[in-house]
C-alpha positions as CSV (number, residue, x, y, z in Angstrom):
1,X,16.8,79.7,122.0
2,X,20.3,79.2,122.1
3,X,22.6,81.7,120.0
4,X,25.5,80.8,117.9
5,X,29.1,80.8,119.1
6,X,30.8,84.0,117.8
7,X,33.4,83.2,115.9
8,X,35.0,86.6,115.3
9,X,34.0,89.3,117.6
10,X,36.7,92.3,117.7
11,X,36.2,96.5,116.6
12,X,39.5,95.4,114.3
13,X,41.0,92.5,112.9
14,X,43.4,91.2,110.8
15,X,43.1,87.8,109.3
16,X,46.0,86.6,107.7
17,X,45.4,83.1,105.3
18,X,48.3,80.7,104.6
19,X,47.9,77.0,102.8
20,X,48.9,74.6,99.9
21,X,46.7,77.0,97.8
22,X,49.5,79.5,98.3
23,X,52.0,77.0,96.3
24,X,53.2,77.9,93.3
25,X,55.1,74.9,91.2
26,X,58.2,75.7,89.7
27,X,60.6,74.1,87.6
28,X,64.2,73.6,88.9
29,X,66.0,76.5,89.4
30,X,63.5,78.8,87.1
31,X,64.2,81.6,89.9
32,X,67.7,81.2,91.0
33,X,69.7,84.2,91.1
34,X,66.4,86.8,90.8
35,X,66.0,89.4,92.9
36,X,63.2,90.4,94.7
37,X,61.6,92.3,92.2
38,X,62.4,90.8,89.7
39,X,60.5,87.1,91.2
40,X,57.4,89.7,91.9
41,X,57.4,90.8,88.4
42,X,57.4,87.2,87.1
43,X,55.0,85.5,89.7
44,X,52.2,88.6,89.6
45,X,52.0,87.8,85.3
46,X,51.5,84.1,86.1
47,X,48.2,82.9,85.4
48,X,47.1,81.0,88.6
49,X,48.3,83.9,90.7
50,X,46.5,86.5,89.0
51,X,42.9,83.8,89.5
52,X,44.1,83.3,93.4
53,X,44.4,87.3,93.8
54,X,40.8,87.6,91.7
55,X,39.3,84.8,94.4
56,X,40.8,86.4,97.3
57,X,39.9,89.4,96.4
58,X,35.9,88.0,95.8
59,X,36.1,85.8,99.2
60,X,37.5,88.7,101.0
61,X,34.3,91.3,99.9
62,X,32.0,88.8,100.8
63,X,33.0,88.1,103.9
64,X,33.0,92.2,104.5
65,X,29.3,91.6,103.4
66,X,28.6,89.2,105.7
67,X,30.0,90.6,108.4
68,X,28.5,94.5,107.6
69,X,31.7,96.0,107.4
70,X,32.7,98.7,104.4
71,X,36.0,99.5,105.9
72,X,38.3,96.9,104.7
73,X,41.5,95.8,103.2
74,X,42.7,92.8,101.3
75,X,46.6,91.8,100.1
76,X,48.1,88.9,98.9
77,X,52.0,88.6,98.6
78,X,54.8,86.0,98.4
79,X,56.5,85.0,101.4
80,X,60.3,85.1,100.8
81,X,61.6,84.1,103.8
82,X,59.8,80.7,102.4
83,X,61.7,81.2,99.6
84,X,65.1,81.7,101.0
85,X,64.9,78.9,103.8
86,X,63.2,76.3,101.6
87,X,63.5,77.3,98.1
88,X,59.7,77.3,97.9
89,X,57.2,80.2,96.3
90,X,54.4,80.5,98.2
91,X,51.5,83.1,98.7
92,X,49.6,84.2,101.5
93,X,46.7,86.5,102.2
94,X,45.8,89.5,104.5
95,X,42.2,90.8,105.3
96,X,41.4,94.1,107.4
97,X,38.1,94.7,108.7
98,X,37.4,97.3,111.2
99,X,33.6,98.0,112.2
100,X,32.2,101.0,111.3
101,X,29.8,101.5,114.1
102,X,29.2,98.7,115.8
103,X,32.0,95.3,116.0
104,X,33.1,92.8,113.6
105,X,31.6,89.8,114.2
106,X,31.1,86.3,112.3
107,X,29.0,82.8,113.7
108,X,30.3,80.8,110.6
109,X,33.2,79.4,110.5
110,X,33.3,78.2,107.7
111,X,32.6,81.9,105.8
112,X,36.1,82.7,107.3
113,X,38.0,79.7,105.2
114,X,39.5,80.4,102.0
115,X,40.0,77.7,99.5
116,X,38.9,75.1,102.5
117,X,41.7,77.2,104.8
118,X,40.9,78.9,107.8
119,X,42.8,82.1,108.4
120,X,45.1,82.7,111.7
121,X,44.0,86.1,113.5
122,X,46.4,88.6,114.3
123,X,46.5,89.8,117.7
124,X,49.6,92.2,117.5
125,X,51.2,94.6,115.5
126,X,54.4,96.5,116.3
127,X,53.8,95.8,119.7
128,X,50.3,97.0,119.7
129,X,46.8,95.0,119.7
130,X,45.1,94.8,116.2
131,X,41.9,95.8,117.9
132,X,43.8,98.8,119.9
133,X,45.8,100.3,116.7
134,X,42.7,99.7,114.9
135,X,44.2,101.7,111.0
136,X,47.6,99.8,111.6
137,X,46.0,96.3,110.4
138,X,44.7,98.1,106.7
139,X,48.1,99.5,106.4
140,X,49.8,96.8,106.7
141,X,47.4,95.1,104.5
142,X,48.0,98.0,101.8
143,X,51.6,99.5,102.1
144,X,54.0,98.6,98.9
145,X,55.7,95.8,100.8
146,X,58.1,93.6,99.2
147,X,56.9,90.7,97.2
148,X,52.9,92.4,97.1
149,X,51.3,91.2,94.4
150,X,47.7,92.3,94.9
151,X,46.1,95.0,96.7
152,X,42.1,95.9,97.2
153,X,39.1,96.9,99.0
154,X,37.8,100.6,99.8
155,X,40.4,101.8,101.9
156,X,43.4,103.9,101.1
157,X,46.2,105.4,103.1
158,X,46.7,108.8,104.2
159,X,42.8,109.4,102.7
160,X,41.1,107.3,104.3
161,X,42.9,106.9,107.6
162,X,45.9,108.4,108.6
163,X,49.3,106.6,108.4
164,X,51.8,106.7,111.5
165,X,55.4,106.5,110.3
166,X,56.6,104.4,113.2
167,X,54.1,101.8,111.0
168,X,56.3,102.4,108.2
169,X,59.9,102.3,110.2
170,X,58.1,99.0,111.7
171,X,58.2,98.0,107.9
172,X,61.8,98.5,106.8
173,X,63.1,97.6,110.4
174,X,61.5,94.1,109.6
175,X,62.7,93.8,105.8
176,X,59.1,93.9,104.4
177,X,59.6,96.9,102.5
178,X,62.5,99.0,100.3
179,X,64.0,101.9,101.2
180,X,62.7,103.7,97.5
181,X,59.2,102.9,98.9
182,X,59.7,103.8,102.7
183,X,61.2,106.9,101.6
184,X,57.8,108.0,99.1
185,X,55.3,106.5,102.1
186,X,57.1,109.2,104.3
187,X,56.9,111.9,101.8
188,X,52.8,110.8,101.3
189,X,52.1,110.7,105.0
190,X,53.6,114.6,105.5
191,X,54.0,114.1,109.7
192,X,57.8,115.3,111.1
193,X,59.1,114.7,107.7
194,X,62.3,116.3,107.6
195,X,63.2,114.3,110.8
196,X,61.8,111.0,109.8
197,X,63.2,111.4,106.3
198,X,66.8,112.0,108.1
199,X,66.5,108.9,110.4
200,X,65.6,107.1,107.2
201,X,68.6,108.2,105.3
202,X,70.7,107.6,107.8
203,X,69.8,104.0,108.5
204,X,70.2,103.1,104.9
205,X,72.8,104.9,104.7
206,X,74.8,102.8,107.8
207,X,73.0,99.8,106.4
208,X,74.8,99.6,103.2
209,X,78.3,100.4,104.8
210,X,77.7,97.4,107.3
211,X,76.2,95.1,103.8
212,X,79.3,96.5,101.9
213,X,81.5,95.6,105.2
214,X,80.2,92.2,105.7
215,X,80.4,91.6,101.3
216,X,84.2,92.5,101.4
217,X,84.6,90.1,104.4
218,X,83.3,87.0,102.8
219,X,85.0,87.9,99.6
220,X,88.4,88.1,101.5
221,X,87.5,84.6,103.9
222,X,87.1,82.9,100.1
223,X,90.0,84.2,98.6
224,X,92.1,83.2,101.4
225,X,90.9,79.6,101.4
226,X,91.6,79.1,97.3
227,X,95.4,81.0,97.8
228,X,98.4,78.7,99.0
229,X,100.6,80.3,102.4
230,X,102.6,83.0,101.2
231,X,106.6,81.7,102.0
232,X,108.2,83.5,104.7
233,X,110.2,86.3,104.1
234,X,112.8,87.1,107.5
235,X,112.7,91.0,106.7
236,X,108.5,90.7,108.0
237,X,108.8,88.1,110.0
238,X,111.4,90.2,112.3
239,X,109.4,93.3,112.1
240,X,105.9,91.7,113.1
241,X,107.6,90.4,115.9
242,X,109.0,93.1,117.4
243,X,105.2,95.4,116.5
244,X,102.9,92.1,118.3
245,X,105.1,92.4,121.6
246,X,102.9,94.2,124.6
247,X,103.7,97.7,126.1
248,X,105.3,99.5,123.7
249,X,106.2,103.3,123.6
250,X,106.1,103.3,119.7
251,X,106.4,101.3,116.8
252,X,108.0,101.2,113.5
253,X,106.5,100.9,110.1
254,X,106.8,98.3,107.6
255,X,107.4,100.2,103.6
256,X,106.9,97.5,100.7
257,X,108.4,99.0,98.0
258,X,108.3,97.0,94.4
259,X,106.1,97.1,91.3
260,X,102.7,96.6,90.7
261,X,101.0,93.3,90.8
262,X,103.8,91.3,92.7
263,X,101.2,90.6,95.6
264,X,102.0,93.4,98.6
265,X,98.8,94.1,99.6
266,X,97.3,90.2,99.4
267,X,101.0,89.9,101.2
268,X,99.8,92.4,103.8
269,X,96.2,90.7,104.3
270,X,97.8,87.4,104.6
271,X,99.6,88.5,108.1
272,X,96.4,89.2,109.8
273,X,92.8,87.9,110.7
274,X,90.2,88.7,108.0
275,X,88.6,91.8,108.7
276,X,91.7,93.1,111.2
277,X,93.0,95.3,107.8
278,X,92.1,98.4,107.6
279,X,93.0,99.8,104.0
280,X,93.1,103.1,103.3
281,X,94.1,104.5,99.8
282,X,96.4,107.3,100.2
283,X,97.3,108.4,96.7
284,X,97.7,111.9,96.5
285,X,96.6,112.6,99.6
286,X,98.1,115.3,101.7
287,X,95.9,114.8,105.2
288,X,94.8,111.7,106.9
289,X,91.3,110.6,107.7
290,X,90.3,107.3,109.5
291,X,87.1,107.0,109.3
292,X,85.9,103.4,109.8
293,X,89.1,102.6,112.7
294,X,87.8,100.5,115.0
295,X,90.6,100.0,117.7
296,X,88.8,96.9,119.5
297,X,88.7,95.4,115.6
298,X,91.1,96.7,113.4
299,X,95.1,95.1,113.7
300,X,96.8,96.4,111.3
301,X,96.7,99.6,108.4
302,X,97.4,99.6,105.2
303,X,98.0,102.3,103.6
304,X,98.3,102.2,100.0
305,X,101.0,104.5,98.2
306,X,101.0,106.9,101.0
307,X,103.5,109.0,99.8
308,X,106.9,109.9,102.2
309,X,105.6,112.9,103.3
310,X,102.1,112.0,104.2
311,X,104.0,109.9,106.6
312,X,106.5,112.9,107.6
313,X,103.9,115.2,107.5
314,X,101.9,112.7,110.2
315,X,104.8,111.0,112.5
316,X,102.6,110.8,115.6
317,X,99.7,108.4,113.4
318,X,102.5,106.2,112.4
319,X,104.7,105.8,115.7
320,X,101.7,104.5,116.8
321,X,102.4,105.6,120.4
322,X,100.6,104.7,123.9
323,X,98.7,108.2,124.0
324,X,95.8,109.5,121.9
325,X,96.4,111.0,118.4
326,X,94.1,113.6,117.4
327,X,93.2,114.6,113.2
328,X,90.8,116.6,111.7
329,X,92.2,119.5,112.9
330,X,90.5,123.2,112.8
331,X,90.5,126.7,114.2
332,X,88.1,126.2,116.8
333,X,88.5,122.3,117.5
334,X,85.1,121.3,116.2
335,X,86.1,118.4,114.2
336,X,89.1,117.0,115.8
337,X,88.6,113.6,116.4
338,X,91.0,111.2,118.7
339,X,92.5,107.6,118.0
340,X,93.9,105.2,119.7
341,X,96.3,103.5,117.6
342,X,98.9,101.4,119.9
343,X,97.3,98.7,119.9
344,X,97.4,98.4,115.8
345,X,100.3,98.5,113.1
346,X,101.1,100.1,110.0
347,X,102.1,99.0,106.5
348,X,103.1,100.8,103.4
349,X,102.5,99.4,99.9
350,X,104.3,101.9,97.8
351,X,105.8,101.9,93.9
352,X,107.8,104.9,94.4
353,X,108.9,105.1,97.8
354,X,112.6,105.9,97.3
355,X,112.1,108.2,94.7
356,X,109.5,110.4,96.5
357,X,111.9,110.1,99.5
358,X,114.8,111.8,98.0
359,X,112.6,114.9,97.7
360,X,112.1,115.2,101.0
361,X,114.6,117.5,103.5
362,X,117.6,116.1,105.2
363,X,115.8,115.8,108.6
364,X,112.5,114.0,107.3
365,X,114.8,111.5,105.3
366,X,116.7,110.6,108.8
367,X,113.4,110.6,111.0
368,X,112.2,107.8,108.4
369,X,115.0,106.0,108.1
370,X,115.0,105.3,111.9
371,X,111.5,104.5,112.1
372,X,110.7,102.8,108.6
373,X,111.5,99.2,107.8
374,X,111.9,99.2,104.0
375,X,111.4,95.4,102.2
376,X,112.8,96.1,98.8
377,X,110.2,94.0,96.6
378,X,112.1,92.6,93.8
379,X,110.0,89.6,93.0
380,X,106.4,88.4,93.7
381,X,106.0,87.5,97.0
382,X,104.5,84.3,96.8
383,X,108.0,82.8,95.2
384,X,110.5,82.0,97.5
385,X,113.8,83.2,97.2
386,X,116.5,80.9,97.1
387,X,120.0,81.9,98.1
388,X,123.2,81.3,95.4
């Protein structure tokens, strides 16, 4: 007698289903602009999701049936990388078994399809077989991922089988699931919290200074491509010569002093690459901090209505000199902190420059008028000025 081919045979597996039955018709532009959670919320109400998810969840027992297994897990979610490369919703299915004392094993193929599909079987996770990291599979089957809409079967984590955190730092690493819900599953699963909570908090924390970063770039590209050239004004266009010339000992500073809303800091953003200005905003500050300076990146400061004697108060940040400047000064040296700044420049957007000058001592008023070059702003900037 001749047995039947084995179909499945594994101690774990994870059979993942994808197919037109995952399509769900749309009319044009019914999603546009919706967040994440906000297309889950609509597609897990819609009518022939909710009858997909109640015949997965059906096909996906009796297949545990079939194959004597009572540790399983079942999942069904949208697939929004789909969504964002093609601009179609579609579903797709997870199913966990793991044998209980003996291995998972099937001879019909055709008890494996789904709605006439026939599932693709996972060999990996997080660099690990399915078979070898045997609870990974149900977790990833179960965990609040982005865009789950469905979630059964026995099983559940950190009761049922214990949840490794690298499994859920494998989830956020790979955009499947929120920081909110990485943060609770970390809470839940109680191993090296206080570490793992602090490497969480910190990559979130980094992740939306580089989103913010790469936001305020593409905001900057398209406001530069809708504003005409700014006309040339002789005053810059001599200074930024003589501050772009190599080797340099020091450097003077560039003061734009005039009103509000004549265009000095667009003015100051026009001069360089996008993404070379550093700004900082300076009013009423009394110390300097540059956190953010990248010296390999960053071409220019801006500092905006940093007052006379910030910049007294600081001569060796704005000389910009061919040694190391250190800040963050403190009894012991703990937080001291060193910049390289010769190979940038410095400009001062200010509306009171002259006045806050005058307050200043005898000496600091000489040291910055020999190493300030003051552009009196009488006009917006993006007017040329025509000689009588």
């Amino acid at each position: 007698m001749i047995r039947p081919r084995l179909v499945l045979d594994s101690t774990a597996v994870l059979l993942t289903y994808q197919g037109d039955w995952g399509l769900i018709a749309l009319s044009p532009g019914k999603l546009q602009g919706y967040s994440e959670d906000q297309i889950t919320e609509y597609v897990e109400k819609l009518s022939c999701v909710v009858e997909i998810c109640n015949r997965f969840q059906l096909h996906s027992n009796a297949l545990a049936d079939r194959c004597h297994v009572s540790s399983w897990a079942c999942g069904v979610e949208i697939c929004f990388r789909t969504w964002e490369e093609k601009g179609q919703l579609r579903l797709h299915g997870h199913l966990f078994m793991r044998g209980d004392r003996s291995r998972v094993r099937c001879e019909d193929q055709l008890a494996l399809s789904f709605m006439s599909v026939l599932p693709h079987l996972r060999d990996t996770l997080w660099g690990k077989t399915t078979a070898r990291c045997c609870w990974a599979g149900a977790y990833y089957t179960l965990a609040p991922k982005i865009g789950a809409i469905h979630r059964g079967g026995p099983l559940k984590p950190n009761h049922d089988f214990p949840v490794n955190p690298d499994w859920i730092f494998g989830m956020i690493e790979s955009s499947k699931m929120s920081y909110r819900s990485a943060r609770s599953e970390l809470i839940a699963c109680g191993k090296a919290c206080a570490r793992r909570l602090n490497d969480l908090d910190c990559w979130h924390r980094n992740k939306q200074e580089a989103l913010i970063s790469a936001r305020v770039e593409a905001v900057q590209k398209a406001m530069r491509s809708l504003l005409k050239p700014f006309p040339s004004w002789p005053i810059v266009d001599q200074w930024l010569y003589q501050v772009s010339r190599p080797c340099q000992s020091r450097k003077t500073c560039l003061v734009l002093y005039g009103p509000s809303r004549v265009g000095k800091t667009e003015f100051v953003r026009a001069l360089f690459h996008v993404g070379s200005v550093l700004e900082l905003n300076c009013a009423g500050l009394s110390s300097i901090c540059l956190h953010g300076f990248d010296c390999q990146t960053h071409k220019c400061l801006l500092w905006d209505e940093a007052s006379p004697k910030l910049v007294a108060d600081n001569r060796k940040v704005f000389q910009h000199s061919i040694c190391k400047v250190d800040l963050g000064h403190s009894p012991t040296g703990q937080h001291v902190v060193n910049y390289f700044l010769n190979d940038c420049c410095s400009v001062i957007t200010s509306n009171s420059w002259h006045e806050d000058a005058a307050r200043l001592s005898l000496a600091d008023q000489a040291w910055l008028a020999a190493n300030m070059v003051i552009f009196n702003v009488s006009q917006p900037l993006w007017q040329q000025c025509v000689p009588v």
